[in-house]
C-alpha positions in Angstrom: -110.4 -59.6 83.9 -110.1 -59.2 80.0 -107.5 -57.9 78.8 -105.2 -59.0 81.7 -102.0 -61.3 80.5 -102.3 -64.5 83.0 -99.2 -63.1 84.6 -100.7 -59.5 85.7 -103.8 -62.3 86.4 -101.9 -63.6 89.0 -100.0 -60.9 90.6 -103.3 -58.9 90.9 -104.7 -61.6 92.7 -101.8 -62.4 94.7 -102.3 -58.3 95.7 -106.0 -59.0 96.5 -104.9 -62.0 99.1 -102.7 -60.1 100.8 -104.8 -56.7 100.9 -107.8 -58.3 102.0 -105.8 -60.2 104.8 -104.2 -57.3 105.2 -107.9 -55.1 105.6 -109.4 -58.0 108.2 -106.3 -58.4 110.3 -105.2 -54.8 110.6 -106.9 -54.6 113.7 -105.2 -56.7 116.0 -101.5 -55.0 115.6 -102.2 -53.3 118.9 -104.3 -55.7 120.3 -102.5 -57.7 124.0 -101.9 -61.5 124.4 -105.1 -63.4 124.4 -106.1 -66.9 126.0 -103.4 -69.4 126.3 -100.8 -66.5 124.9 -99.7 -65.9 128.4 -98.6 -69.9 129.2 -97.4 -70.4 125.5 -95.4 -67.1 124.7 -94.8 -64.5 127.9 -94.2 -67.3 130.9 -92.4 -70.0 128.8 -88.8 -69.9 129.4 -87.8 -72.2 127.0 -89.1 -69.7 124.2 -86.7 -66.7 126.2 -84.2 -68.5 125.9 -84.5 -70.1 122.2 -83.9 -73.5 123.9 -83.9 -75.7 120.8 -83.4 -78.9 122.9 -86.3 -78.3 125.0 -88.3 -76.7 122.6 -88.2 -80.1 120.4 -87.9 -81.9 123.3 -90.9 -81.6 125.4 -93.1 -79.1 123.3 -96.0 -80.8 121.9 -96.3 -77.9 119.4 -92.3 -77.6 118.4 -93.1 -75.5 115.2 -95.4 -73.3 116.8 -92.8 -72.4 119.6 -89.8 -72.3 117.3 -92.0 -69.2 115.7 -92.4 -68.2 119.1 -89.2 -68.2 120.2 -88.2 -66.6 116.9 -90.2 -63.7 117.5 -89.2 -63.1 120.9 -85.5 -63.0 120.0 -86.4 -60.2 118.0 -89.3 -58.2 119.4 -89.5 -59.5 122.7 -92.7 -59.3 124.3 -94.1 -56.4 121.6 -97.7 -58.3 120.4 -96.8 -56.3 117.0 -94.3 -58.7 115.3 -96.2 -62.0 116.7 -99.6 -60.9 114.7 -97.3 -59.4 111.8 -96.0 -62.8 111.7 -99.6 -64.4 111.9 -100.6 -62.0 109.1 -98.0 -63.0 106.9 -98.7 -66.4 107.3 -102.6 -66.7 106.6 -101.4 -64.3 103.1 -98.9 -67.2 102.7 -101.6 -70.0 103.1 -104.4 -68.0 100.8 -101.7 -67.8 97.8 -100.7 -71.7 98.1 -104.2 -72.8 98.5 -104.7 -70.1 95.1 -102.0 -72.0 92.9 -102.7 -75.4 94.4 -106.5 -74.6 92.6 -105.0 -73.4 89.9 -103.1 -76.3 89.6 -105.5 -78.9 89.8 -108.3 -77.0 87.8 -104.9 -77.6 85.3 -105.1 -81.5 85.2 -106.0 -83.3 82.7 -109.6 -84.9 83.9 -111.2 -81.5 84.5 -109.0 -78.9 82.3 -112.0 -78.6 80.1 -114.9 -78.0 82.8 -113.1 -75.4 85.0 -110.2 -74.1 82.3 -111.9 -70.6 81.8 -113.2 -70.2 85.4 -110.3 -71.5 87.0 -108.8 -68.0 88.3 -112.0 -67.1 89.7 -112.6 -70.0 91.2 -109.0 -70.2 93.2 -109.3 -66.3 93.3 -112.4 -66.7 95.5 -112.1 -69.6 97.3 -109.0 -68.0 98.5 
């Protein structure tokens, strides 16, 4: 990576994350509802409807079906936008957990260990 500022550092691995996510979940666009899919997402009303109240209410996973119910409003039952929106949060999670590395291979007590390995380090690990 010589010659790379830290900035075109960063985005290049930020474009690594998302490609290689990218590459290993591009195979399940077209893929059906799996295992608990059918109770959580096609047969649960309260997702149809975007029932906030019962949603927060009596979900034990409120979150969870709020994306659900997010995704149905807009896709319906199409599988596509549920795993698009699964993709684009595991690229989400690989660049925090990247900057959170970066950020404590920053800190004070072990800036001098890891400082020059530190982008490869929260490159792979991500």
């Amino acid at each position: 990576m010589a010659g790379l500022s830290n900035i075109q550092k960063h985005l290049l691995a930020i474009f690594l994350i998302s490609a290689i996510a990218t590459i290993i979940y591009s195979n399940s666009f077209d893929c059906s509802f799996h295992f608990d899919d059918q109770q959580a997402i096609v047969e649960n009303y309260a997702v149809h409807r975007f029932d906030l109240k019962e949603i927060f209410s009596t979900s034990t996973r409120p979150i969870l079906e709020l994306t659900f119910a997010i995704n149905y409003y807009f896709g319906k039952l199409n599988v596509f936008g549920y795993h698009l929106v699964n993709l684009l949060l595991h690229i989400s999670n690989g660049i925090m957990l990247y900057l959170i590395i970066l950020w404590t291979a920053a800190l004070p007590s072990i800036k001098e260990k890891y400082q020059e390995r530190s982008y490869r380090i929260a490159l792979y690990a991500s």
